[in-house]
Backbone as CSV, one residue per row, in Angstrom:
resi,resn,N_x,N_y,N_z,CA_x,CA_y,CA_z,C_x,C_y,C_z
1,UNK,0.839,-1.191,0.000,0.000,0.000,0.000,0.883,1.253,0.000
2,UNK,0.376,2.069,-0.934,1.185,3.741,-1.176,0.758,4.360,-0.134
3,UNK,1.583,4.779,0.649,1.702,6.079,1.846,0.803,7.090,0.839
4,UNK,-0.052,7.853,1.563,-1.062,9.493,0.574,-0.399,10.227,0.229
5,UNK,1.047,10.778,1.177,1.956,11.587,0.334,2.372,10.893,-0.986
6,UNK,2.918,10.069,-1.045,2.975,9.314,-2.259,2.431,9.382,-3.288
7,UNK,1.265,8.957,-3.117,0.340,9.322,-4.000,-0.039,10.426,-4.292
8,UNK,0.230,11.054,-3.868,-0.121,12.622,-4.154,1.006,13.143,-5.199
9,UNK,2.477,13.009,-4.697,3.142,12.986,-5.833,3.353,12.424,-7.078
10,UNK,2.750,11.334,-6.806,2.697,10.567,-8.347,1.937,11.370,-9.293
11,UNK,0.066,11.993,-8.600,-0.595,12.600,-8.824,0.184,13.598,-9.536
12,UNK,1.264,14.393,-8.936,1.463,15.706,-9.218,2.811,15.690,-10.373
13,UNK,3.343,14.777,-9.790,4.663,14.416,-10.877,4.329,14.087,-12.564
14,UNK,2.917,13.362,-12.593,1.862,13.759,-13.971,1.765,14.822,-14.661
15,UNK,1.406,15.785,-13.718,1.208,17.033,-14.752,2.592,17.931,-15.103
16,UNK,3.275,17.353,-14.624,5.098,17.875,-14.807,5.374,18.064,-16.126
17,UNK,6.096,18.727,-16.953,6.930,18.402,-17.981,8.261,17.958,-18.192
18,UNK,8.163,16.779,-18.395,9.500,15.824,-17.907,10.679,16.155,-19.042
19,UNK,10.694,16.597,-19.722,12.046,17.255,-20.531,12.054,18.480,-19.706
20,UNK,11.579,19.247,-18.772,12.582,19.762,-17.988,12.582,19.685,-16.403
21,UNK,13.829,20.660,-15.848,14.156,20.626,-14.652,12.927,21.245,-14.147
22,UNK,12.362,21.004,-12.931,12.943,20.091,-12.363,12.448,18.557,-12.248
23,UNK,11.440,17.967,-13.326,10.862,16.895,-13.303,11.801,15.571,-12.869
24,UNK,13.197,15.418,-13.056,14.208,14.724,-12.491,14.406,14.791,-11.174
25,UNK,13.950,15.709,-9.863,13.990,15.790,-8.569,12.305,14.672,-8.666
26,UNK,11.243,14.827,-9.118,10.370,14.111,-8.901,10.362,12.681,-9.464
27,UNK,11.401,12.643,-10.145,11.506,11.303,-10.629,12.200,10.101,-9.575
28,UNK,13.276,11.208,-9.127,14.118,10.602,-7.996,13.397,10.009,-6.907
29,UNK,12.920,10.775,-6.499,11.651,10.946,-5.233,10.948,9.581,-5.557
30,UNK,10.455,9.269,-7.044,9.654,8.405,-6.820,10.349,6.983,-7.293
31,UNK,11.687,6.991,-7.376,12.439,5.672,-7.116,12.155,5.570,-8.880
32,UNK,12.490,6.528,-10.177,12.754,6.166,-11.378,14.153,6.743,-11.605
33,UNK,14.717,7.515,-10.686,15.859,7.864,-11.319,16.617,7.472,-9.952
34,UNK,18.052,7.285,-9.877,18.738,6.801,-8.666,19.941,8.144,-8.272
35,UNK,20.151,8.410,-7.757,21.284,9.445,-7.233,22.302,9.804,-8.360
36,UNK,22.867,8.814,-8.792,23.783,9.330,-10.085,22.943,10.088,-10.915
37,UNK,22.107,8.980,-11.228,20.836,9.904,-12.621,20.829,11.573,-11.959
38,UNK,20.093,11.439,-11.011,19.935,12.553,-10.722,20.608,13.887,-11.034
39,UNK,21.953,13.944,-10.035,23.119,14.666,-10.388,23.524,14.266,-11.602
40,UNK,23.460,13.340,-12.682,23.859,13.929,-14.001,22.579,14.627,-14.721
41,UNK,21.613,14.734,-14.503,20.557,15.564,-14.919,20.477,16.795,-14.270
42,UNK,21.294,17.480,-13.520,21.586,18.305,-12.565,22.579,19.079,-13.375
43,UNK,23.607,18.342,-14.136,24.443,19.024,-14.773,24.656,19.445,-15.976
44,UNK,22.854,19.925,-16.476,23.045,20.245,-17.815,22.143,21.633,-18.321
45,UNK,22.618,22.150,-18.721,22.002,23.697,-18.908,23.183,24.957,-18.563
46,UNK,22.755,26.238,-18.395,24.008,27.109,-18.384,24.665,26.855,-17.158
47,UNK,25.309,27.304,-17.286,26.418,27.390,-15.766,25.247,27.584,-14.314
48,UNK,24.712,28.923,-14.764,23.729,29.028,-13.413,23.327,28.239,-13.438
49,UNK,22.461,27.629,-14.737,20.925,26.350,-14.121,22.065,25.419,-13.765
50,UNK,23.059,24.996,-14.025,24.095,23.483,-13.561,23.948,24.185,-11.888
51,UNK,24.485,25.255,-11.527,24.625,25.456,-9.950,23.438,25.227,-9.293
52,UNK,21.917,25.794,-10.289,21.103,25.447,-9.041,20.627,24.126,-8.928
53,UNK,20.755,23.810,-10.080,20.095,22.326,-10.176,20.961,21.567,-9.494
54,UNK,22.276,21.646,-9.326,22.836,20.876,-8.520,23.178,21.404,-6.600
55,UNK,22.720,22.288,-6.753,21.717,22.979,-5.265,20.919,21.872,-4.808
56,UNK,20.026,21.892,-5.967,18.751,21.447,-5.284,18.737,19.486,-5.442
57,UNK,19.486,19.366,-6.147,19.697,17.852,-6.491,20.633,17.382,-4.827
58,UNK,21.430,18.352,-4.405,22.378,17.169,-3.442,21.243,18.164,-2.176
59,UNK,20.342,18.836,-2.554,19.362,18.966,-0.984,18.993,18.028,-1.145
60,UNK,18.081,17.615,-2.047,17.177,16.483,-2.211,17.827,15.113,-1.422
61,UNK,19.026,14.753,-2.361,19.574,13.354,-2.088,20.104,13.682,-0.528
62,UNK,20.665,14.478,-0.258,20.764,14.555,1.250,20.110,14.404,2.149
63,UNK,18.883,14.764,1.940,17.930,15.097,2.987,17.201,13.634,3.211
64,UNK,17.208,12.967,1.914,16.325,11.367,1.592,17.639,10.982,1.932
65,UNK,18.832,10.692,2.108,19.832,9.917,3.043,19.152,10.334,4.783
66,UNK,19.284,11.413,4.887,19.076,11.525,6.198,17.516,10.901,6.632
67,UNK,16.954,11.134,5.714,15.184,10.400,6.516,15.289,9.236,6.481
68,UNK,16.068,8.486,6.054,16.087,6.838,5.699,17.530,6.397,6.516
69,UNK,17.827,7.136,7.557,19.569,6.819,8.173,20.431,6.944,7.795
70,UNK,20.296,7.482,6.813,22.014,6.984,6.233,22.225,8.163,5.747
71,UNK,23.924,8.073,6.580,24.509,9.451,6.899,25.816,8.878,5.585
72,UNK,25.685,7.975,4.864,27.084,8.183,3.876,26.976,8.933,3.118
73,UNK,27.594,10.493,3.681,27.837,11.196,2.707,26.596,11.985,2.674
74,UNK,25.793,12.258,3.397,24.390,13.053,3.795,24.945,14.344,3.865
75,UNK,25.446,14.588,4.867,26.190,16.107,5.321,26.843,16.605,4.631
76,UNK,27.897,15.743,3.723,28.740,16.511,2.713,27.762,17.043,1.376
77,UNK,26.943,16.327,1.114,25.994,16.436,-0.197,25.064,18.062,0.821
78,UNK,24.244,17.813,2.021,23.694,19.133,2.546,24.963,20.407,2.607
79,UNK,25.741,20.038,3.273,26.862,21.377,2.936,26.991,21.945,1.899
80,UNK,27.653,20.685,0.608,27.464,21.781,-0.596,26.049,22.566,-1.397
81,UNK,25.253,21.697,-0.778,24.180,22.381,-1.011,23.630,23.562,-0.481
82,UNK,23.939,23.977,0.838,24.064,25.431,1.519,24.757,26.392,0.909
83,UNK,26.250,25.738,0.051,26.895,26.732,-0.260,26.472,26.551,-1.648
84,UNK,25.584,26.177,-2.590,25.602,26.200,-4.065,24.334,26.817,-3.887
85,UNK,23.390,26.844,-2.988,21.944,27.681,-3.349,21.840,28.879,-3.007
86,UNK,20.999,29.514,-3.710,20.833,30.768,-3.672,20.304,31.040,-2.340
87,UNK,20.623,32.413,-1.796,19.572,32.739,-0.656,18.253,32.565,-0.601
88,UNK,17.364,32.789,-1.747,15.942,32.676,-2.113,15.281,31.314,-2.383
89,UNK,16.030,30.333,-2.722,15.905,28.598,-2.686,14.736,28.114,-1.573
90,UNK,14.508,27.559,-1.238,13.759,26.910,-0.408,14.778,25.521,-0.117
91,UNK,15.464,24.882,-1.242,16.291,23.618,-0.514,17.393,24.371,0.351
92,UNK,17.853,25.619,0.082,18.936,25.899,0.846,18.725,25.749,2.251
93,UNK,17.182,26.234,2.923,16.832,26.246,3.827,16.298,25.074,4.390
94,UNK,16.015,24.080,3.410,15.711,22.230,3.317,17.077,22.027,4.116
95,UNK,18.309,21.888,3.034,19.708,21.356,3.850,20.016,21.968,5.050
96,UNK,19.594,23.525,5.261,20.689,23.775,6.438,19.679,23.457,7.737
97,UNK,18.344,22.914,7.384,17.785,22.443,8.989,17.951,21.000,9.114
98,UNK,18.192,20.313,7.541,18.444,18.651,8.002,20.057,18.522,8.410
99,UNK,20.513,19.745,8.037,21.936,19.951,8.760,21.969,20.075,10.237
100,UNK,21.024,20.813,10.965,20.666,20.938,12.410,20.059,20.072,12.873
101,UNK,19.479,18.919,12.504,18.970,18.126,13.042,19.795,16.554,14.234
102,UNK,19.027,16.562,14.918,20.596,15.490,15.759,20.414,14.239,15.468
């Protein structure tokens, strides 16, 4: 049985347009793309979109290491993600509280 959040994203990951960013953070999420995928779909577009997308790609994978235990490499992926997002981001502020968390 699908957890409702779940389903809700599947719901929502539908109306996405999957040739672009960020439909690859929702893909991840729903176990079609795996961490590499991810960050190499992270690294394509101008220089800025490569920085934010890869902002928001190692919040993501960081934060889903940390809800599921596993700290390999959780903190280093949230750090650079503090320092690659913009002030105005919303993951910046994702990593730096799963960064505070004990």
């Amino acid at each position: 049985m699908q957890r409702p959040d779940r389903k809700e994203l599947t719901r929502s990951a539908a109306l996405v347009d999957h040739t672009k960013w960020p439909s690859p953070i929702l893909d991840y999420l729903l176990g079609k793309l795996d961490e590499q995928q991810l960050q190499l779909a992270a690294n394509t577009g101008t220089d800025d979109a490569k920085r934010q997308q890869s902002c928001e790609a190692n919040a993501y994978v960081g934060a889903e290491r940390f809800t599921h235990s596993r700290d390999d490499g959780a903190r280093q992926l949230l750090e650079k993600a503090v320092g690659l997002c913009p002030p105005d981001l919303i993951e910046k502020e994702l990593a730096a509280y799963e960064l505070g968390r004990p």
